[in-house]
C-alpha positions as CSV (number, residue, x, y, z in Angstrom):
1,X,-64.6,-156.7,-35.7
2,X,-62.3,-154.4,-36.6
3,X,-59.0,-154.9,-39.1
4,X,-56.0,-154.8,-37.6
5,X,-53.2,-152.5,-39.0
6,X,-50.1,-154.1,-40.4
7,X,-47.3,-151.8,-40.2
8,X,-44.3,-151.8,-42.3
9,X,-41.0,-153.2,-40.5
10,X,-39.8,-150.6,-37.3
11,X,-36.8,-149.3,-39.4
12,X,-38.4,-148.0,-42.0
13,X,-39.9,-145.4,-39.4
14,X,-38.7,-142.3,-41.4
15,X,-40.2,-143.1,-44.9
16,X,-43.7,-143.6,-42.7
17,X,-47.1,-140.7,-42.9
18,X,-47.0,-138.8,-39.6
19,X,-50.0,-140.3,-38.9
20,X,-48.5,-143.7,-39.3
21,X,-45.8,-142.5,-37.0
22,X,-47.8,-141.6,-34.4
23,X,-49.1,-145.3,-34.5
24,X,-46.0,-146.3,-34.1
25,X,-45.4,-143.9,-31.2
26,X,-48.3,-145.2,-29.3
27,X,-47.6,-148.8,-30.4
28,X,-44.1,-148.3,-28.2
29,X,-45.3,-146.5,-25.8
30,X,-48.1,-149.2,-25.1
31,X,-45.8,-151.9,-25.3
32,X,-43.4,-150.2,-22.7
33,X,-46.8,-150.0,-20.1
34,X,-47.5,-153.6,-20.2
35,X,-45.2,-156.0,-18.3
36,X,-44.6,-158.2,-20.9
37,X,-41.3,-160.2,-22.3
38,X,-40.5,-159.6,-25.7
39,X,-38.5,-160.6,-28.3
40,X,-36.5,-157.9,-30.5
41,X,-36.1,-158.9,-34.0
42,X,-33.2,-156.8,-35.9
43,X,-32.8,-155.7,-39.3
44,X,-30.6,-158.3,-42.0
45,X,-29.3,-161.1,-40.3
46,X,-28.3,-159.9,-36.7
47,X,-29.1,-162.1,-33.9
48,X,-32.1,-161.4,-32.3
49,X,-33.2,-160.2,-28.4
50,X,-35.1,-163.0,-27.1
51,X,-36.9,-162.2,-23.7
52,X,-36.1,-158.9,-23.1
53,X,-38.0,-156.5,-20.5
54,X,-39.0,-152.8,-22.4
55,X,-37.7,-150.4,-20.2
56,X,-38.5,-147.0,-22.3
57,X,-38.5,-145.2,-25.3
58,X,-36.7,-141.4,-25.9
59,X,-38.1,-140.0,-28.7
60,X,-35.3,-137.1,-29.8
61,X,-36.2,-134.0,-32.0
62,X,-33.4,-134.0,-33.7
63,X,-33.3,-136.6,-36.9
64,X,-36.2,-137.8,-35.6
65,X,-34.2,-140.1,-33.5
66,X,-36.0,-142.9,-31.4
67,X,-34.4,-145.1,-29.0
68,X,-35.6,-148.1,-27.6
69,X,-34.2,-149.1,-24.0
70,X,-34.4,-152.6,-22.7
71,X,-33.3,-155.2,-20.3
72,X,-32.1,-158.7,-21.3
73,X,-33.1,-161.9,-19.2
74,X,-29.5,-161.7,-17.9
75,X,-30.4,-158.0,-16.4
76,X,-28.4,-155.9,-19.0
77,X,-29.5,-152.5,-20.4
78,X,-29.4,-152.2,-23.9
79,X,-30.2,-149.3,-25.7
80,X,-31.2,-149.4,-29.8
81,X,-32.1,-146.8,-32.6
82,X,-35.6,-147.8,-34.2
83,X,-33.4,-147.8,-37.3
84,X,-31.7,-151.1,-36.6
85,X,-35.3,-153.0,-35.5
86,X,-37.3,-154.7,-38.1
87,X,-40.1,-155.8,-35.4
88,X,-41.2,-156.7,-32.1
89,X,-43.1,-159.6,-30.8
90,X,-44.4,-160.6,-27.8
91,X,-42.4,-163.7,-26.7
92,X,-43.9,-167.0,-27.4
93,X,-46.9,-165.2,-28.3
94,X,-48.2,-163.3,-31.4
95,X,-46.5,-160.6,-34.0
96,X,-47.3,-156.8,-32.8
């Protein structure tokens, strides 16, 4: 059975190997393919995203900016930097 990879929390993207990065890359992409819920969990103590649809992910050149765009239960787009998530979790469900 193979060991499953724990990364470090989503915001800490930049100090990451590029091959950790590109883990993460396919992680998001993956998780934007599947028609799942989700819950967001920020960085600190700001109030989560509970239930929110993935929409897509824009991965900028410049600063190695990504965005992640979603759509709350209520059917608002949100759009957040990578920097400001700590993780993402299937809602009601398991840790990814």
């Amino acid at each position: 059975m193979a060991r499953k990879y724990k990364l470090p929390a989503l915001c800490r993207y930049k100090e990451l190997s590029s091959s950790e990065q590109i883990t993460v890359h396919e992680m998001l992409i993956s998780l934007v393919r599947k028609d799942y819920r989700y819950n967001i969990i920020m960085v600190g103590y700001a109030k989560p995203y509970n239930l929110v649809k993935l929409i897509s992910i824009n991965f900028e050149k410049e600063d190695s900016g990504i965005w992640v765009r979603f759509e709350t239960i209520t059917g608002e787009n949100r759009v957040l930097p990578l920097d400001l998530i700590s993780k993402i979790e299937i809602s009601g469900q398991k840790e990814i």
